[in-house]
Every structure is written in C-alpha cells, then in structure tokens.
N, C-alpha and C positions, 0 to 999 in steps of 0.2 A: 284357232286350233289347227295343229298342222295336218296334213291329205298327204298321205302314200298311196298310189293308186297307181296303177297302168291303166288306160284308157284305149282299147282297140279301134282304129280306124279302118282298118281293111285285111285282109287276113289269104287271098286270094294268091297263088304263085303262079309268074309268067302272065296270065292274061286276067283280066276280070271276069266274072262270072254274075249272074243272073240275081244270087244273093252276097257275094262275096266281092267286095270293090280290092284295088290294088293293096297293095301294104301300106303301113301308116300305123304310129304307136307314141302313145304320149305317155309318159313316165312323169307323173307330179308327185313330184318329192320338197315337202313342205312348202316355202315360197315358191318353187323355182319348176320351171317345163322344160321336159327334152324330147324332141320329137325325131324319134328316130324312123326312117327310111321312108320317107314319105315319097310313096308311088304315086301316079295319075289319080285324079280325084280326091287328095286328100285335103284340099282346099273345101269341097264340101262335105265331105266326111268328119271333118271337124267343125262345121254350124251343124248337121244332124247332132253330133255328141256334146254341142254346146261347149268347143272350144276355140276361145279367140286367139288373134294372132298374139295378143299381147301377154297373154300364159305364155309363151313361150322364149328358152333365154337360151337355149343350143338346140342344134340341127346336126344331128349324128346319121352319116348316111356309109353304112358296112362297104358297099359296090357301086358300081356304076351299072346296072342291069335295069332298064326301064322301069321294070313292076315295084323298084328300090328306089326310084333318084327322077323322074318323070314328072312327077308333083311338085319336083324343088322349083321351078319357075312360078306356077301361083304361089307357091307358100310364101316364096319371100319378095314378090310382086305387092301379096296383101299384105304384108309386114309393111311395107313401106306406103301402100296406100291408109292403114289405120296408124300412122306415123308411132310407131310402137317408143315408148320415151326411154327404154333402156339397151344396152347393146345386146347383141346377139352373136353367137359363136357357132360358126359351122366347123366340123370336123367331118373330114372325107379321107380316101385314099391320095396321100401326093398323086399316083403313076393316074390319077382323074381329074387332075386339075382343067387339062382343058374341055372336059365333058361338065366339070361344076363352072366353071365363064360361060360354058355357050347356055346353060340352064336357067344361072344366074341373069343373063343379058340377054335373053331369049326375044325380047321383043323391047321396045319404048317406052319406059316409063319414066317417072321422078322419082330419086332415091330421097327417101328423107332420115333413111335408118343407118346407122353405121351398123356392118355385119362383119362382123373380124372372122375371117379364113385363118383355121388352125389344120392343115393337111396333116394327114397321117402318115410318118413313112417307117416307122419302128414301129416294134414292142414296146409297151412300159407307157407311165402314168402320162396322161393329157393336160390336166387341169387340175387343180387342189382349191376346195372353198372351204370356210368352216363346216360345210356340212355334208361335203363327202369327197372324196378323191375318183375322178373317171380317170379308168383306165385301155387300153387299147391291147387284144390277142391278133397275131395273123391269123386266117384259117386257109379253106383249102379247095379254092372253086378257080374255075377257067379265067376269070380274070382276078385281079389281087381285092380281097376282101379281110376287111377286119370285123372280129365282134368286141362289144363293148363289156364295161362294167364299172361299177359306182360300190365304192366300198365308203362306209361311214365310220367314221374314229370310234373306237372301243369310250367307254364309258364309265361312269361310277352309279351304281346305286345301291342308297344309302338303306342301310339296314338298321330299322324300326327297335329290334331290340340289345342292340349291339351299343344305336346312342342311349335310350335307357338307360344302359350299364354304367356305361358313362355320363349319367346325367348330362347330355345335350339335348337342347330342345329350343325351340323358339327360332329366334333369329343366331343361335349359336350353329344351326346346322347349315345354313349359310353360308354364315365364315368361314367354318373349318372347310365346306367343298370350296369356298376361292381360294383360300388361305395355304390350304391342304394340312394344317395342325392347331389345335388349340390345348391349353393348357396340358402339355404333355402326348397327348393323342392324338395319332397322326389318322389322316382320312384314310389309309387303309384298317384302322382298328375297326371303323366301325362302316367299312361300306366294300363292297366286291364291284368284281369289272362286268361292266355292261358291254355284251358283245354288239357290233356294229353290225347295223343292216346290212347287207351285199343283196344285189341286182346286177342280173346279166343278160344280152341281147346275144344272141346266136343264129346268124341268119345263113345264107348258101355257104352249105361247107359240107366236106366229106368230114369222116372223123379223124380228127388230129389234134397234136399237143393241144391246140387251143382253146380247141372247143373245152378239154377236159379241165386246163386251166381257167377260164372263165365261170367254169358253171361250180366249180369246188364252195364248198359252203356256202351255196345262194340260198334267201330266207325266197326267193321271187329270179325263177327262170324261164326266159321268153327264148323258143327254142323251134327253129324250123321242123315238119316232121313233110316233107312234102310227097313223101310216097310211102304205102304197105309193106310189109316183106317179100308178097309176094314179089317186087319188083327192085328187089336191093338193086342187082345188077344195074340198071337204068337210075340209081339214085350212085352208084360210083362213077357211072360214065358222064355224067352233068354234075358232079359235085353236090351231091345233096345226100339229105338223112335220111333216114326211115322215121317212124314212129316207136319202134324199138329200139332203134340207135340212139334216137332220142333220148328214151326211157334208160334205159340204161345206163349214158350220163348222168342221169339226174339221180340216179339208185346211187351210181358209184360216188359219186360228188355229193351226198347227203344232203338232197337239196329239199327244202319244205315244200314249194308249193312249184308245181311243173305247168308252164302255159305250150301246149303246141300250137302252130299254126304254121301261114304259108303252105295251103294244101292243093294240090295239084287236081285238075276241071276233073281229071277220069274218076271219079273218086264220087261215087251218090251218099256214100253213107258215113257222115261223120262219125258214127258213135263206133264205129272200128278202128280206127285210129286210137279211141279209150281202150276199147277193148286188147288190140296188142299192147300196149303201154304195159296194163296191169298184166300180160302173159310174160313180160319181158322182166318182169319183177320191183316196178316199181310201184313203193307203197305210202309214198307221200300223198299231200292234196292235188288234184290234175284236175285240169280245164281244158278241156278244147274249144279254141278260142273261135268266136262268130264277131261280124262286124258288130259296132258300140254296146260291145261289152267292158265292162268296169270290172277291173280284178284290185281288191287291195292287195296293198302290203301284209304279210303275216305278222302278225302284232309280236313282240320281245319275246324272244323264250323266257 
C-alpha cells in the first residue's frame, strides 16, 4: 500500500529551542524519501520519528543557512555507515557547492554509497520518475535559495457506470486503460482525468514570484511562517514570511491543506500563528507544525 505522508523532524528557525529541534522534513511519497533541509540534529530526529537512512533516495536542501544544511554531514555519514543499496541524489543551490563538499567531507569516514550531486542553478524541472516530476522556484532571501515541488502526472479514472454502458467489465477494463480503446470505445468514453498530487516546500523567502508559483494548486503546502504580523518589518529585512503571508499564499494558490513552520524562539504561543492564518483568510485545512508530527497527503479530490 503506497504512504503520502510528510514526516516533521524539526520545525525550529535559526537556533534550536527547548521543544523545537532544527529543521528536517521527509516527504514519503509511495516507495520513495525525500528529505528535505536537514538542519543539526536531524540524524536523531529521524531514529525518534523511526526514519532510516535507507527511506531515503533525495536530499533537497533550499539554502545554505545552518538551521537548513548543518545536519547534511551525519545524514549522509549515516547513509554511508548503514551502506544504504540504492543511490541517492542531493539537490542544492550550485552558488553552495563549496558549503555542500565541506558538509559532505566534514570529517573521515568510508563511503560505501554513491550520492549523485544534482546542483541547482535555474528554474524549471530537476528530475522526472514515473511518479512524479521535482521541480525547483528561485525565492528571495540574503543568500540564493530555492523552494521545491513534486507534481505527479494527471491520471485516468475509470468510471463505474460509463463501462456499464458499454458493457466493460472484467479483465476488459484493463485492456482498454493499456490499450486506450476497445472494440470501438476509446478510454475517454468511459473514464475522466485524474488530477495529480502537487507538494511544495517553501522555505526562507520574502514574498515573490516563487513562492506564488510553487504553492499554486498544492493538495500539501510546507510553508515557512517564521514571524507575527506584528513584526512584518523584521520578516522583510531577513527575508522571511509572516503567518499571514503565509496564509495568504495558500488562500490565493487554492491550496488544500497549509503546513506552517520554521517559527522564530521569541514566539511562546504557537496557537497564534493559527490564529492569524484564519484572520488572513485562509479556509483550507492548517497545521501548525511541532516536531514528529505525521501530516498526510490529502487524499484525491
């Protein structure tokens, strides 16, 4: 049975906190792990949340900002100590190559894993598998950051009284979805298009094209909110969102389910961050996200 799930490891911006470990987020999307921005400590952030090195098959890191890329030296230390048997693919900013070698090489170990480096240095699609396309937006922070997204190919399902009509049934409904026709009837007579999952990561950014382009039609949006309104100001001057900036993307972008995090120490009371969300007008599903928490995927419309 296939697992959509985002997996929280840490949710903390800038420094760790007392309940909030650095960043860290595993995206399992049916077979496959992508762990995106793994700050310091996400090495055991991930045996808390009971995830091995071997779930994991890309390493998506937006910046090169400690509380984002800090962790990349155990992560892929232990990749290589539980000799993980299939490759792995890091994506990063190119203009951090030399911050992802000294992280990588941080200390003496045995490589036993091939880790294929795919740097980022444009817009536009990273990677194509059967079961979903990652893409890469610029966004808009003090040094160069990308956020991500995974769009999955639109679909067919087949509709119950449509083959009826056509007397299809059996192993005829089969054929005709490889086939795409059987005797006369083509697979759109009798099935509509199934729209594809979209998932997006949006991490330090002010608001810009990218973010808006990334979060458009997300079924599952992972979305920095690292400060109040009261403190816009101080979230433009360091490139960061609000919780209503947030919000607001996610209203305008029609997005189903909105995950905040990345929330700043000065901050006691997480349920305000909910709270302007919904003042800011969004009326989708919201989470504010706390370390190893499990958010699915929103099931098909």
């Amino acid at each position: 049975m296939s697992v959509r799930e985002l997996v929280v490891l840490g949710t903390a911006s800038q420094v760790p906190t007392r309940h909030r470990n650095h960043n860290g987020y595993l995206l399992r999307w049916d077979g496959e792990g992508i762990l995106f921005d793994p700050g310091e400590g996400t090495q055991r952030q991930m045996l808390r949340a009971g995830v091995a090195a071997h779930d994991l098959n890309r390493i998506c890191v937006t910046h090169f900002h400690g509380d984002h890329s800090l962790g990349l030296a155990g992560v892929i230390q232990r990749i290589n100590l539980d000799k993980v048997p299939h490759e792995i693919t890091a994506h990063y900013p190119r203009s951090g190559q030399r911050f992802f070698d000294r992280l990588r090489y941080a200390t003496a170990y045995r490589e036993t894993v091939e880790i294929t480096q795919a740097p980022v240095a444009s817009e536009g699609p990273l990677a194509r598998t059967g079961g979903y396309t990652l893409e890469a937006r610029k966004l808009s922070h003090p040094v160069e950051s990308y956020g991500y997204r995974l769009v999955e190919p639109d679909g067919r399902r087949m509709l119950p009284d449509r083959l009826a009509a056509h007397g299809i049934k059996g192993p005829d409904v089969g054929r005709i979805q490889r086939e795409g026709s059987l005797g006369g009837v083509t697979l759109e007579d009798v099935s509509e298009t199934r729209r594809g999952q979209r998932f997006a990561f949006v991490m330090d950014t002010r608001l810009c094209d990218g973010v808006y382009a990334l979060a458009e039609g997300c079924d599952l949006l992972v979305i920095e909110s690292t400060f109040l309104d009261e403190d816009e100001e101080l979230a433009v001057e360091h490139g960061h969102l609000t919780a209503a900036q947030a919000a607001r993307v996610a209203r305008d972008g029609g997005v189903r389910h909105l995950v905040l995090t990345h929330f700043s120490q000065r901050y006691t009371d997480p349920d305000e961050f909910e709270r302007q969300a919904r003042a800011a007008g969004y009326d989708g599903e919201l989470t504010v996200a706390h370390d190893l928490l499990r958010v699915p995927v929103p099931k098909r419309r």
